[in-house]
C-alpha positions in Angstrom: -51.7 -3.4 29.0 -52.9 -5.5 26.1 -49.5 -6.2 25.1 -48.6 -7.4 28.4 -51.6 -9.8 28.0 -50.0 -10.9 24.4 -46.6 -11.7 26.5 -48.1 -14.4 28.8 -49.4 -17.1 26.5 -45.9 -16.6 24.4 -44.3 -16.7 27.6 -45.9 -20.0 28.9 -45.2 -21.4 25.6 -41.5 -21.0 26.0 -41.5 -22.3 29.7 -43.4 -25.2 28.5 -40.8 -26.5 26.0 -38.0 -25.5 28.1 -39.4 -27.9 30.8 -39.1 -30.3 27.6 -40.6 -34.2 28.5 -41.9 -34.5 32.0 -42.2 -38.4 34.0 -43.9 -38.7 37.3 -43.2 -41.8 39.3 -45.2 -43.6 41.9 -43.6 -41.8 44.7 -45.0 -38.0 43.7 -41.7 -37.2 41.9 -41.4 -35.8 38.6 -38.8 -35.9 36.3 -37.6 -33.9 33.4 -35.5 -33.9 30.1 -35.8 -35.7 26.6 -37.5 -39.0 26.5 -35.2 -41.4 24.4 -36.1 -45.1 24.4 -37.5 -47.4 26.4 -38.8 -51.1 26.3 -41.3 -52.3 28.9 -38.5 -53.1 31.5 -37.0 -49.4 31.9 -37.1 -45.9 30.2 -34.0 -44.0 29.7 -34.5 -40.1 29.8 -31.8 -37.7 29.2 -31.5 -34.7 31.8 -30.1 -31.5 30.7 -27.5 -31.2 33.7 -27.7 -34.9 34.9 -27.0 -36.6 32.0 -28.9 -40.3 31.2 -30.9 -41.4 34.1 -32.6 -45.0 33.9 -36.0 -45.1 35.3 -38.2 -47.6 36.1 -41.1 -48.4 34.0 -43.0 -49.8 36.9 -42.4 -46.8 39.1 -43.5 -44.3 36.0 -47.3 -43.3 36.8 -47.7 -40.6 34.5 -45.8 -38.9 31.1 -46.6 -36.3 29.3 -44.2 -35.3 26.0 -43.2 -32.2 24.3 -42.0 -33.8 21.5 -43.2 -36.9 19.4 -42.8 -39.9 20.5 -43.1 -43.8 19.0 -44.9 -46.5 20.8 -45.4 -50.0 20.0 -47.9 -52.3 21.5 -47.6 -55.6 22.3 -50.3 -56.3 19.6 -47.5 -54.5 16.6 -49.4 -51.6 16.5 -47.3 -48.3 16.8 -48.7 -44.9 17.6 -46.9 -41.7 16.8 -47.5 -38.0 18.4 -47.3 -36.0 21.2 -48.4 -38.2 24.5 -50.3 -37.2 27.7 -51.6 -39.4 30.4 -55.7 -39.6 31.6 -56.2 -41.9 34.3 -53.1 -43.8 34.3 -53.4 -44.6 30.6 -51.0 -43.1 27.9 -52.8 -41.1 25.3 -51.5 -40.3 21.9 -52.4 -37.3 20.1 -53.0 -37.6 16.5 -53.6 -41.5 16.9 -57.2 -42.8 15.1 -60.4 -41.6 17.6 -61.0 -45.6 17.3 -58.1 -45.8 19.0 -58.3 -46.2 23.1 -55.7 -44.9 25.1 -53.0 -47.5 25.9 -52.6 -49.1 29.3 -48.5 -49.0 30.3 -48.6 -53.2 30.4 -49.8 -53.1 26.5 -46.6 -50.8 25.7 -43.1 -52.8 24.8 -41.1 -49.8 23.1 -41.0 -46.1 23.4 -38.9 -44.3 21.2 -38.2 -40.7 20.1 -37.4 -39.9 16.4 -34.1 -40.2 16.5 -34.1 -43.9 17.8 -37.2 -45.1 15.7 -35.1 -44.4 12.9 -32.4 -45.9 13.8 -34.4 -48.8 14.6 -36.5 -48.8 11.2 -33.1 -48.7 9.7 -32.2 -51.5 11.4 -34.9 -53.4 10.9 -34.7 -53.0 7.0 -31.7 -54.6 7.3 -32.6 -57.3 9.0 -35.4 -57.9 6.5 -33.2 -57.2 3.3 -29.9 -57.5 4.1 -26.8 -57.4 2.1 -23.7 -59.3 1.6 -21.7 -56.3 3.4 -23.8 -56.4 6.6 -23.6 -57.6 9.8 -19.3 -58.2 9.2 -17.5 -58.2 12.3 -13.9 -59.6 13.0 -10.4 -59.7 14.7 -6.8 -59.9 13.7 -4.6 -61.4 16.5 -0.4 -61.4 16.7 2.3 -62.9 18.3 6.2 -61.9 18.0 9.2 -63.1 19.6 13.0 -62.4 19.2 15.9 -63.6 20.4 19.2 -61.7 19.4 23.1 -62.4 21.1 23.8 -65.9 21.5 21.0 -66.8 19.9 19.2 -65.3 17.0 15.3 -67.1 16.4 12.4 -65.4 15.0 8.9 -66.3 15.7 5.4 -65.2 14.7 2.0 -66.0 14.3 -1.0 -63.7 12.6 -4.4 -65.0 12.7 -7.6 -63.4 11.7 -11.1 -64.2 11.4 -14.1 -62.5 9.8 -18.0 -63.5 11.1 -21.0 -62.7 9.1 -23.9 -63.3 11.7 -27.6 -62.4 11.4 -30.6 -64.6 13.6 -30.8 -66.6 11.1 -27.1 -67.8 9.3 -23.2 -67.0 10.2 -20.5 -67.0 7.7 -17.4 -67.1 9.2 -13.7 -67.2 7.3 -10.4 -67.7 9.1 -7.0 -68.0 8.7 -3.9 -68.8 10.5 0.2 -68.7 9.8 3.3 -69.4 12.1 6.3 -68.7 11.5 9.8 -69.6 13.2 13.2 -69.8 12.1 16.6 -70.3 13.9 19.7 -68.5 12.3 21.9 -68.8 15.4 24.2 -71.2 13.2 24.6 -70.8 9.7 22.8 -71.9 7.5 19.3 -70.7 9.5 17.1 -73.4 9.3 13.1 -72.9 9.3 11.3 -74.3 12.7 8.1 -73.9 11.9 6.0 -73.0 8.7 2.4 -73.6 8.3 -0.5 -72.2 7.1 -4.5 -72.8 8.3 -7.1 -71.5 6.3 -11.0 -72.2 5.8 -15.0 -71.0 5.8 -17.7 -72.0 7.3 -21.0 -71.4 7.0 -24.0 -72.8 9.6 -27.6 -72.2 9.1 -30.3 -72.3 11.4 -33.4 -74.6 10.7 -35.1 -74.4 14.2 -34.0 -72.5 17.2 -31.8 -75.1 18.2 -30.8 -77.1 14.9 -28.4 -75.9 12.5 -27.1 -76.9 9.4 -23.6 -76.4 8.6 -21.2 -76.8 5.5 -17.1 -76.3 5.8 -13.9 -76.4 4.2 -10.0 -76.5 5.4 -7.1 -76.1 3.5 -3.9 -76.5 5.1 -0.1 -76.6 4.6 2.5 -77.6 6.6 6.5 -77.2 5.8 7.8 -78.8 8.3 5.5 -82.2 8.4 5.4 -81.8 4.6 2.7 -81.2 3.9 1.8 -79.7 0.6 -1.9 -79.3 0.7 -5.0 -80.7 2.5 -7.9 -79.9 1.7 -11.3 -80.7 3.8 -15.1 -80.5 2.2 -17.9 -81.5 4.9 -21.0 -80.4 6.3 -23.7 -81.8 9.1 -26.1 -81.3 11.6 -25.4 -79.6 14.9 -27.4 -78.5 17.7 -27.6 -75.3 20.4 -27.2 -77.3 23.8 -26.5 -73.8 25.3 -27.3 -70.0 23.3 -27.7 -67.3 25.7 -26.2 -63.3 25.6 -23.2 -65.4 27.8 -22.7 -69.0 26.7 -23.2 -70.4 23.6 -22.6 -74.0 23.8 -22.8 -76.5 20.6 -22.4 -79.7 19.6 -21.8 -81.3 16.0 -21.7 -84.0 13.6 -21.3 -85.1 10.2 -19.2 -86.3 7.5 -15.8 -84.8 5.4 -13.7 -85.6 2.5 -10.3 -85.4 3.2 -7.5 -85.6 0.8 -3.9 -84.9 1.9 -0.8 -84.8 -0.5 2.7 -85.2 1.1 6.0 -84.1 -0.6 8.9 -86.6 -1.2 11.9 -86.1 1.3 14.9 -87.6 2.4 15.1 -88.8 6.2 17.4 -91.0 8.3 17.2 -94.2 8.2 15.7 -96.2 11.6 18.0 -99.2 10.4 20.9 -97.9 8.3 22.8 -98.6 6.3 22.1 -96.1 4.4 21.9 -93.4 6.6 19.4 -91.6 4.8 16.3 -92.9 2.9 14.4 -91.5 0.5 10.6 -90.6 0.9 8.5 -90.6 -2.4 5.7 -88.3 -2.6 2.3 -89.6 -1.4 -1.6 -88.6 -1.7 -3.9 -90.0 0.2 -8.0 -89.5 -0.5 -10.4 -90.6 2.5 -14.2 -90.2 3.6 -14.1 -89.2 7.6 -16.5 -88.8 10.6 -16.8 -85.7 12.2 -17.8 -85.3 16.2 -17.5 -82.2 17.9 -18.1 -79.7 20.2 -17.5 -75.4 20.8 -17.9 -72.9 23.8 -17.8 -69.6 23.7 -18.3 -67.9 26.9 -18.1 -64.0 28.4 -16.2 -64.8 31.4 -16.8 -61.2 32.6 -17.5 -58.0 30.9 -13.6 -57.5 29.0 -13.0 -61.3 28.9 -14.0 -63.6 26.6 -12.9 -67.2 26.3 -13.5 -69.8 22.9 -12.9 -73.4 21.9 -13.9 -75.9 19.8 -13.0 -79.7 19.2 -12.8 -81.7 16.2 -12.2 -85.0 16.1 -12.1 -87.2 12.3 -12.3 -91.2 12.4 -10.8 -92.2 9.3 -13.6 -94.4 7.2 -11.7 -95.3 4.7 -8.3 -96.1 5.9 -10.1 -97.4 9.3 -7.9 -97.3 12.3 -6.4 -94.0 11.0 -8.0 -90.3 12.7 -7.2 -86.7 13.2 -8.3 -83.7 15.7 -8.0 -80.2 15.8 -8.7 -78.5 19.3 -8.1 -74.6 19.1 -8.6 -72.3 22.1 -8.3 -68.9 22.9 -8.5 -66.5 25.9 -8.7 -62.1 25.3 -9.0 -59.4 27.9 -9.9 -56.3 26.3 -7.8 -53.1 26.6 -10.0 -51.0 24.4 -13.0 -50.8 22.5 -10.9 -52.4 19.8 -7.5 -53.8 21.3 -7.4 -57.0 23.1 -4.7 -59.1 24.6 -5.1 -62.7 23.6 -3.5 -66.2 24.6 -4.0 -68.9 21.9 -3.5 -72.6 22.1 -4.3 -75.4 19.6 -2.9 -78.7 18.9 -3.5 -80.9 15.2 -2.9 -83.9 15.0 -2.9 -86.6 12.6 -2.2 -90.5 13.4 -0.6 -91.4 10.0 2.0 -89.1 9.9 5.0 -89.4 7.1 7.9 -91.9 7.9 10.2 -90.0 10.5 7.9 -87.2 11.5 5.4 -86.5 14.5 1.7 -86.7 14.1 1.1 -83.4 16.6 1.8 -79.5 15.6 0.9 -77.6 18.7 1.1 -73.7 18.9 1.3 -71.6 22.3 1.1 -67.8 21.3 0.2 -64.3 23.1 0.0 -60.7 22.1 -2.2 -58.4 20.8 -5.8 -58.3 19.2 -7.7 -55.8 16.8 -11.5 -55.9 16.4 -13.5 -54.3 14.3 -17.3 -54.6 13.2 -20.1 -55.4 15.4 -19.6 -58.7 17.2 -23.0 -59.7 17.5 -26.7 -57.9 16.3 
């Protein structure tokens, strides 16, 4: 008989943890499973045999824990222990007898162990972070062939890797096209250029930044052996939500451009052909412009920005770059992507066309986290 006595409290004990984390709401329900996280708005609870369910936190009236739990005040205090609830007021066990139980309007996070270190961890990142976090990126391709009567080639790779925290982004990218025509002998190159650069903006104010920049590009085609771009300014957030993110900027660039010699035909021959000498040309330049980047729905996600350069120097002359570019994801980590840009210069070489403009779909990787 006194064993059977023994039995009950072990057996209560054992019902009581299987129950695990109990929420009642306003309505006389209860709920139970695991507590996970929560944040003032709603509290996620996992059920054994229904999985996550979202709850209300203004329908929870009561909560009582079986295991520890984290919660955060509005004030930046945090309380850890098991929690029970006394007149509508969450108490913690273990928390200073100074302490007064916590009304549910004072909490902001509720978190079990699991997610308060994952959270800490976080946050020590945030506080000390290195180099190597925060990367995210995408590499994007394009490929067309023609064989038969005709035999072109044509691609473009692109990639791009962002560095963003609160405070800074970082962001590298890089761009070639490729096109070639060997229907006739010889095969002659269409198109061959190369855009490269970083970029790195830094915010002063919640809606100032600071930024700093430099292009280099080469183009085979326009003959261009090398530019190379050095600027910085001052831009501002007209837009920054989870959605949009609309900015506007300005500032000021160097610019110097070397052109290789070539031989052209002549607007006025005789000869038929004239010869082009090699050319540099060093100028200071303006800089206006603008980029959107907006989640059009939950897979697609649409981005441009505008550049546009008055020549200071050489007054009259200018350039603009406008690059735009449309994905629907697939995956996780596999987009499809349309890309359109157009560069152009007003002083181009005797002979050849000021614009470059590239029209290109296919595939996208991702990897990283896109935003914190």
């Amino acid at each position: 008989m006194r064993r059977s006595f023994l039995c009950v409290p072990v057996l209560l004990l054992f019902a009581s943890a299987a129950l695990g984390d109990q929420i009642t709401l306003k309505n006389g329900d209860r709920l139970t499973g695991k507590i996970v996280t929560g944040d003032g708005q709603i509290l996620l609870l996992k059920a054994e045999f229904v999985g996550d369910v979202t709850i209300q936190w203004a329908a929870i009236t009561a909560m009582e824990s079986s295991d520890i739990l984290h919660l955060t005040l509005k004030d930046g205090k945090r309380l850890s222990g098991k929690v029970t609830t006394e007149e509508g007021k969450f108490v913690v066990a273990g928390a200073p007898e100074s302490t007064p139980p916590a009304a549910k309007d004072t909490i902001v996070a509720v978190r079990n162990d699991a997610e308060q270190k994952a959270f800490d961890t976080a946050a020590e990142k945030m506080t000390h972070p290195k180099f190597t976090y925060f990367w995210s990126g995408l590499f994007d391709t394009g490929l067309a062939l023609t064989r038969g009567n005709s035999s072109t080639t044509s691609y473009t790779l692109s990639a791009k890797g962002v560095r963003e925290t609160p405070r800074d982004k970082l962001t590298l990218y890089t761009t070639y096209v490729y096109s070639s025509d060997s229907t006739t002998n010889p095969s002659r190159t269409t198109a061959n250029a190369l855009r490269s650069g970083i970029r790195g903006d830094l915010n002063i104010s919640p809606r100032v930044f600071v930024f700093a920049l430099a292009d280099f590009e080469t183009n085979q085609l326009q003959n261009l052996d090398l530019r190379q771009v050095y600027g910085g300014g001052f831009g501002y957030h007209v837009i920054k939500s989870d959605r949009n993110v609309f900015d506007v900027f300005g500032g000021f660039t160097y610019d110097r451009d070397a052109f290789g010699s070539y031989t052209t035909a002549n607007p006025a021959p005789p000869p038929a052909t004239i010869f082009v000498p090699a050319a540099t040309q060093n100028s200071a330049e303006a800089l206006v412009g603008e980029e959107f980047d907006s989640h059009l729905s939950k897979r697609s996600l649409f981005a441009e920005r505008f550049s546009f350069y008055p020549n200071l120097t050489h007054t009259g002359q200018y350039r603009f770059q406008f690059d735009s570019n449309l994905s629907t994801q697939l995956k996780t980590w596999l987009s499809w992507q349309l890309t359109f840009s157009d560069h152009y210069i007003s002083y181009p070489p005797i002979g050849l066309l000021g614009n470059d403009i590239l029209l290109s779909t296919g595939l996208r990787v991702t990897w990283g986290k896109a935003k914190l």
